[in-house]
ROPAMI-143084 format. One record per atom (N, C-alpha, C): residue in one letter; x, y negated, z. Coordinates in steps of 0.2 Angstrom, whole numbers, plus 2048, in hexadecimal, padded with zeros to 3 digits. Example, Ala and Ser with C-alpha at 12.3 -4.5 7.8 and 13.67 -1.06 7.14 Angstrom:
BEGIN
A84281C827A83E816827A842810827S84080B823S844805824S840800827
//
This chain:
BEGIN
XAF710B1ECXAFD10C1EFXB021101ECXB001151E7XB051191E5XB081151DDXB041121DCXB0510D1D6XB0B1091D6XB0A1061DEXB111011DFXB151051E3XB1710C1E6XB1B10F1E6XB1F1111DFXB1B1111D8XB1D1141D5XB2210D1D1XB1F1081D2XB221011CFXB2C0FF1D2XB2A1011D9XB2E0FF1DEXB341051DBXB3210A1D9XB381111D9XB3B1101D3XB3910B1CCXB3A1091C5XB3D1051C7XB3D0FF1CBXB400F91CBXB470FC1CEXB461001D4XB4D1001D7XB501071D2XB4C10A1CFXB501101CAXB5310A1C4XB541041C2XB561011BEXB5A0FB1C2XB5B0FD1C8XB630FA1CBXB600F31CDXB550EF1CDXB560E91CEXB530EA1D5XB540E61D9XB4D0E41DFXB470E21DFXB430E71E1XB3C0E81DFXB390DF1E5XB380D91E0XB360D41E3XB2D0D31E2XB2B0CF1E5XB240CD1E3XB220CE1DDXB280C81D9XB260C61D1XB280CD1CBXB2D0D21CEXB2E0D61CBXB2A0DD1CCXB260DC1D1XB1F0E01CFXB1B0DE1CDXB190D51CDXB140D61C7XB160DA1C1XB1C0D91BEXB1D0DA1B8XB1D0E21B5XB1D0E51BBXB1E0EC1B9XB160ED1BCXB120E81BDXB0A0EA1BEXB070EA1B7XB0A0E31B1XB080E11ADXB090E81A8XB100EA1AAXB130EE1A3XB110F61A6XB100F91AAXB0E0FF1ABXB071021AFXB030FE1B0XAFE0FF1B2XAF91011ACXAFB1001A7XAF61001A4XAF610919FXAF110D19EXAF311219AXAF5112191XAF310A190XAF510C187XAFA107187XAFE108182XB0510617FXB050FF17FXB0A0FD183XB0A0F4183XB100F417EXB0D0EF17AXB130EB175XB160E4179XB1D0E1177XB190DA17BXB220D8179XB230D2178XB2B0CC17AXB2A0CC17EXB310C9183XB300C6189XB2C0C018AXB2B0BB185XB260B5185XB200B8185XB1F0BE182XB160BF182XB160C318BXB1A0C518EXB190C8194XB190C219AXB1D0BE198XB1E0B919FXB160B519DXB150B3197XB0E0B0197XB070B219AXB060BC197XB030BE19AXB030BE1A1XB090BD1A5XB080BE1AEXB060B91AFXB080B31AEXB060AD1ADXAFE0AD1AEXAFD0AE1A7XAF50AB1A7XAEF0B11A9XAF20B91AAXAEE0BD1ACXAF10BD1B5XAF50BE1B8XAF70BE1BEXAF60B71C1XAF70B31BEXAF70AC1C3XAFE0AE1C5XB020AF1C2XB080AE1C6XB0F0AB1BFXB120A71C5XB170A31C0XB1F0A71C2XB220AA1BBXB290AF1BDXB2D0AB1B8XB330A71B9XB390A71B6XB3B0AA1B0XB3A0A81A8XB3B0AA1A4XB430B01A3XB460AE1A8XB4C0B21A8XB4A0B81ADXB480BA1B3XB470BF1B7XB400C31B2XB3D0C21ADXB390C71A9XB3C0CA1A5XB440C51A1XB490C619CXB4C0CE1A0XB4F0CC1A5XB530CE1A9XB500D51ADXB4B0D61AEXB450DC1AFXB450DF1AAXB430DD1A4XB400E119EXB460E319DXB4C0E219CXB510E6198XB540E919DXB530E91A4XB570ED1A8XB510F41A7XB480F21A8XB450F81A5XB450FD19EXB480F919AXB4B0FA194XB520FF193XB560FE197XB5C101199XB5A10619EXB571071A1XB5410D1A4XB521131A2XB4C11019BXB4B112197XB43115198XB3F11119DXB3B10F19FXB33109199XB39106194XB3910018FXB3A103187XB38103182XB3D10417CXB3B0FD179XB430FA178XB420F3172XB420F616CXB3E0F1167XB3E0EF160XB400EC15DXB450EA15AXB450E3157XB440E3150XB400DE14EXB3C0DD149XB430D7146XB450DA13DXB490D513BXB470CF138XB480CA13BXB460C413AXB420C113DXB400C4143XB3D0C3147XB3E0C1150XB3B0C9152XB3C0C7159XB3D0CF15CXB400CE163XB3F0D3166XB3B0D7169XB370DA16AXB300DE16BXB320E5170XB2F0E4177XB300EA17AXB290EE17BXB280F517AXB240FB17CXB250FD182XB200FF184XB1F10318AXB1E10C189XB1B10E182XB1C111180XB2511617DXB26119182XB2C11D180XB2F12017DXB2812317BXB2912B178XB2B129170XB2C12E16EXB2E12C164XB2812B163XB2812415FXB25124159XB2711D156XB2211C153XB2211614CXB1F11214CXB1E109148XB1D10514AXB1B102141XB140FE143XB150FA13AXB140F613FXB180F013BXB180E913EXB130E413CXB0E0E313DXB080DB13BXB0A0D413BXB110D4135XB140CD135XB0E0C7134XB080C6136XB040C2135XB010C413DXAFF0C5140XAFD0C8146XB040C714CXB0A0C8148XB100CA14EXB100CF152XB0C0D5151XB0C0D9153XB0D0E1153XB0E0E6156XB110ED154XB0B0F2154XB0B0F6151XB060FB152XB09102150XB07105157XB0A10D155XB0810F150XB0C11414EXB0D11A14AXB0E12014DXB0A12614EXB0D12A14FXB1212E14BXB1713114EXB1F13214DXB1C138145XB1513D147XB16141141XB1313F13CXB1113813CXB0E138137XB13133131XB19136132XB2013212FXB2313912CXB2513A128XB2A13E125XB2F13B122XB3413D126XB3B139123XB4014311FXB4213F11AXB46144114XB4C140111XB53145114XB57143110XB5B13A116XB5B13E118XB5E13811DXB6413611EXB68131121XB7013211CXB73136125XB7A139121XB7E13A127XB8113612BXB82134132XB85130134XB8C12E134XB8F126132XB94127131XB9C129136XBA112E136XBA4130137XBA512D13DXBA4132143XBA713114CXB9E12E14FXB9912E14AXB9312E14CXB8F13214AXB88131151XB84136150XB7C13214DXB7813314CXB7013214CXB6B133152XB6B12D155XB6B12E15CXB6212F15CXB5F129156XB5712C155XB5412714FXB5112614CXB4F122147XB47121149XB4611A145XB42116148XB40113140XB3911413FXB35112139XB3010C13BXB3310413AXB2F101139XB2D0FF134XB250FE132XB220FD12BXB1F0F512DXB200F0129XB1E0EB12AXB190EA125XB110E7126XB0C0E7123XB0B0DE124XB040DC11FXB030D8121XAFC0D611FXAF70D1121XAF00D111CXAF20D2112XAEC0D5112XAED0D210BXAE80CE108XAEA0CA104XAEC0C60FFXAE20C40FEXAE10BF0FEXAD80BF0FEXAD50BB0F8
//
């Protein structure tokens, strides 16, 4: 019960109404204790095929960046690629498995950044974000 009081306080702390389909979605994305990576097509699928339940490709869109904008969410975007949101908020890092599709943390101190540029005039460095993109090798 406390699970879904806490679902229900996220949905309405991000301005949406806590419905059926919008708690599954915060069942799929916060119940869990280790770090979910996921698109929005990898999360509408999951609900799908792990809940038995069919959500509107837009009302996942539409959730995930209102959690996102709460800051409940941190996106990725991978260049050339796709969008990728964490559940994971806290700082850290990411290599990318362009063969797999998928992210894998880094913890933030095992990154040493040196020599970083100053930001261009009337901005600040709001936080930097290391992604290393990996892939098999070569056999």
């Amino acid at each position: 019960m406390k699970e879904l009081e806490n679902f229900v306080k996220k949905l309405r702390n991000s301005g949406i109404r806590p419905t059926k389909q919008r708690l599954k979605i915060c069942e799929v994305l916060f119940s869990s204790d280790k770090t979910f990576h996921f698109t929005v097509n990898d999360l509408a699928k999951i609900i799908e095929e792990e809940l038995r339940e069919k959500i509107s490709l837009a009302t996942v869109y539409n959730t995930v960046h209102a959690f996102k904008k709460k800051g409940y969410l941190k996106e990725i975007s991978i260049p050339g690629d796709k969008s990728y949101f964490d559940t994971n908020t806290n700082h850290h890092h990411h290599f990318f498995d362009s063969n797999a599709k998928e992210l894998i943390d880094i913890d933030f101190n095992q990154i040493e950044l040196k020599n970083t540029p100053k930001a261009p005039r009337g901005k600040s460095i709001k936080g930097i974000d290391v992604i290393i993109n990996v892939e098999n090798d070569s056999q």
